[in-house]
N, C-alpha and C positions, 0 to 999 in steps of 0.2 A: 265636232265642236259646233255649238249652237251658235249664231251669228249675233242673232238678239242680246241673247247673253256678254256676249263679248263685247259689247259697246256698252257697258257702263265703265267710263274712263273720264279723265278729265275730273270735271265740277262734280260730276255726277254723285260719285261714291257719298259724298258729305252731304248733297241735298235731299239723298236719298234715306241717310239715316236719319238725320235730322229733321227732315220732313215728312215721312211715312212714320218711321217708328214707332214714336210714339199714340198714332192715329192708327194703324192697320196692322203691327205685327208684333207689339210688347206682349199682349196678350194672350197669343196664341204661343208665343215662344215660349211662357211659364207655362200652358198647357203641356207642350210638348215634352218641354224639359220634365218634367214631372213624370209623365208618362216613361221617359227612359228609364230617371232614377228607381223607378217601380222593378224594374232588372236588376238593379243593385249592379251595374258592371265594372270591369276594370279598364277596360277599354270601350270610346266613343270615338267614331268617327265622321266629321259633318261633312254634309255633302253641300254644296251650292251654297256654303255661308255669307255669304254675300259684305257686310258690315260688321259683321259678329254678334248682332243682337239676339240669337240664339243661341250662339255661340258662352256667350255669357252666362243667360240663363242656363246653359248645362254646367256653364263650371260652377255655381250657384246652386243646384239641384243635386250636381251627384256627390259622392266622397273627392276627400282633396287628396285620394292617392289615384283615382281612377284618373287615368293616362289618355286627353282627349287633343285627337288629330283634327284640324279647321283647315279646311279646305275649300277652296273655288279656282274657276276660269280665270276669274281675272288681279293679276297682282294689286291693280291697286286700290280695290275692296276687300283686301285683306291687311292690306295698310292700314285702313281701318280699324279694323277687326284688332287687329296686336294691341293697338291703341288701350283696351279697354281691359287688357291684362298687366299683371307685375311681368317682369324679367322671369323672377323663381317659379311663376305659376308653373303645373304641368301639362304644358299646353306645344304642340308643333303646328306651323302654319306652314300649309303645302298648295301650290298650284299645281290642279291636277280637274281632270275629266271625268265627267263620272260616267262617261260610259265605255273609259278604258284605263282604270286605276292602277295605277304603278304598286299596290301593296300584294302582299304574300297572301295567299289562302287561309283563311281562318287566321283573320287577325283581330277583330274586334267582337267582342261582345253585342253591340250596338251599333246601328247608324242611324243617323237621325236627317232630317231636310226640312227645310222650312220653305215651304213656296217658291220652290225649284225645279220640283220634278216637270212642271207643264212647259218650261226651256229645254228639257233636254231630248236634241233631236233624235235620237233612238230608245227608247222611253223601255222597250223589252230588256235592250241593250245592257243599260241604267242597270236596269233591276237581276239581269244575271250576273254582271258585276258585283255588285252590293253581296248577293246571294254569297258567291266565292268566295270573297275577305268574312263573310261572318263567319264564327265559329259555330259549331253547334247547337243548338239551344240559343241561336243568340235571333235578335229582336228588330227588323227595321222598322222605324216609325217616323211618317213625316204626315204633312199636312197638304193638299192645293186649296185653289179659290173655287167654290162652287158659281152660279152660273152670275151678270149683273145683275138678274132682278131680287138676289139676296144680297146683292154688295152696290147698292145705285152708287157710290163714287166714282168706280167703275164709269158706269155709263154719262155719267153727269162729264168726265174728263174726256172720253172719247167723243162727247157730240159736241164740246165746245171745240176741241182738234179740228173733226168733219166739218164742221159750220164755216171753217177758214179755208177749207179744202174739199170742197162737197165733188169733185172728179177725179181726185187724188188724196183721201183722207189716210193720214197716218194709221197703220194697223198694230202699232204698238198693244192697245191694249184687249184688242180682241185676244193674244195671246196666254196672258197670265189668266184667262177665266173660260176655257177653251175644255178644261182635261179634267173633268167632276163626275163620272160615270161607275157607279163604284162596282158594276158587275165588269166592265171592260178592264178597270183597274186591277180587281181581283184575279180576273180572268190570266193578264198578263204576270203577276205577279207568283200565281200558281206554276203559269207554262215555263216561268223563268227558275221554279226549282223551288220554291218557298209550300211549306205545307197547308199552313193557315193562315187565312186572310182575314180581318176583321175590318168595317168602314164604320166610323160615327159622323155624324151630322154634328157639328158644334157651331152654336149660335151664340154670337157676343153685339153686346152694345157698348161703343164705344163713343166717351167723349169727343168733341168738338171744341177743345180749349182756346184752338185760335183758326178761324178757316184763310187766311193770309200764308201763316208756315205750314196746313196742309196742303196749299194749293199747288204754293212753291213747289212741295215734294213731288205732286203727284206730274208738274210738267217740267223741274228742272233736276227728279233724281230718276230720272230713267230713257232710255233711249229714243222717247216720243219728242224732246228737247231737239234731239240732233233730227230729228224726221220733220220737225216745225222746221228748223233752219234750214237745212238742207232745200225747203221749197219753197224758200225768199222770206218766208214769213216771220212775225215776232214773238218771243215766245212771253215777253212780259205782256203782251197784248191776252193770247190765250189767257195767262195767268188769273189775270184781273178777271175774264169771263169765268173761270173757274172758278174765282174765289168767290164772286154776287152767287153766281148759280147755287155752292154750295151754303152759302149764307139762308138764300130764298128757300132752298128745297129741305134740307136739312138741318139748319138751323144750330144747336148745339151739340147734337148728337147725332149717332147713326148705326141703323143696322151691318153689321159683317155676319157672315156664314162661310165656314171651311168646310173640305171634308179629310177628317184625321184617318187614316189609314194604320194599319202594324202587322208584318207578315212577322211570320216563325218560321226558320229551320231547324227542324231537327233531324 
């Protein structure tokens, strides 16, 4: 169990959607989802769904018989997540690990991750799992963050953190922009049983519609909130640095870089 991961609880989940989403992750979730539907599967299974925003885009993207399982660490970002579907959709939400999955052998066609895998603390692990539940010919494809100097929000959130804590700065987000190395990636994705590896570079510019409810997100929808508080400090204080900084520097817009990943088993 990744620890990071586990601490989105609380306010968090909601700040998190609502303040990221639509600034850092709508877009690549349509990538993604897209990417699956390209399988044509009957089965999906999400790994780290975190709020369901890609979650959605798969039920969106594939056929409405394919049978798609949403899953995370933590229950109540998937509270979330159910939110954004009907009752009859065909959709199961499960809490569950992704580096020791309660499913049967070749269960899914697909699995899919959105900006997860760089939490999970045994990342080999991760990926011999996944490998097992696939079926055959089936498809994993997910996405990470490439390094900050293609995602300055990144670094713009982290040095207003440090600046309040220059001998103890919050290491929140050195994490999610940590794990972009596509021959390491590949490497382990082979060792873990997967034939073919494929990485894309995917480069998006993404609006800036209000930097106030990005800033929100980027310090009250994720565990760097409770790493401000926890060391006396205020996190509306951060905030407000956050949001000028992001105003000055970037203005209405901003560069993001992923790197898309998709292994095959056959």
């Amino acid at each position: 169990m990744d620890e990071q991961a586990s601490r989105f609880v609380g306010s968090i989940p909601e700040n998190y959607d609502a303040g990221l989403g639509p600034f850092i992750f709508f877009d690549y979730a349509r990538d993604l989802a897209h990417r699956v539907a390209a399988v044509e599967p009957t089965s999906v299974l999400e790994l780290a769904a975190g709020t369901g925003i890609l979650s959605r885009a798969l039920g969106d993207a594939n056929s409405e018989n394919c049978r798609l399982v949403v899953s995370d660490l933590n229950a109540p970002m998937l509270e979330v997540a159910k939110s954004k579907f009907a009752v009859n959709d065909q959709v199961n939400f499960d809490v569950a690990d992704a580096t020791s999955l309660q499913y049967e052998d070749s269960s899914f066609d697909a699995v899919a991750c959105q900006f997860g895998v760089m939490f999970f603390p045994d990342k080999l692990q991760s990926y011999r799992e996944v490998h097992r539940v696939l079926k055959t010919g089936g498809r994993y494809v997910f996405n990470v963050w490439t390094s900050w100097a293609e995602n300055p929000f990144a670094r713009i959130a982290h040095e207003a953190v440090q600046a309040l804590f220059p001998s103890d700065p919050p290491g929140f987000y050195k994490v999610p922009f940590s794990y972009h190395d596509p021959e390491a990636i590949s490497d382990s994705l082979l060792s873990a049983g997967f034939d073919s590896v494929t990485t894309e570079h995917v480069a998006i510019t993404s609006k800036i519609t209000s930097a106030s409810v990005f800033a929100r997100g980027l310090i009250f929808g994720n565990p760097v909130f409770e790493e401000i508080t926890l060391r006396g400090g205020d996190p509306e204080e951060v905030f407000e640095t956050v949001k000028q900084t992001l105003e000055t520097q970037l203005g209405d817009s901003m560069p993001l870089q992923a790197l898309v990943v998709q292994a095959l088993k056959t």
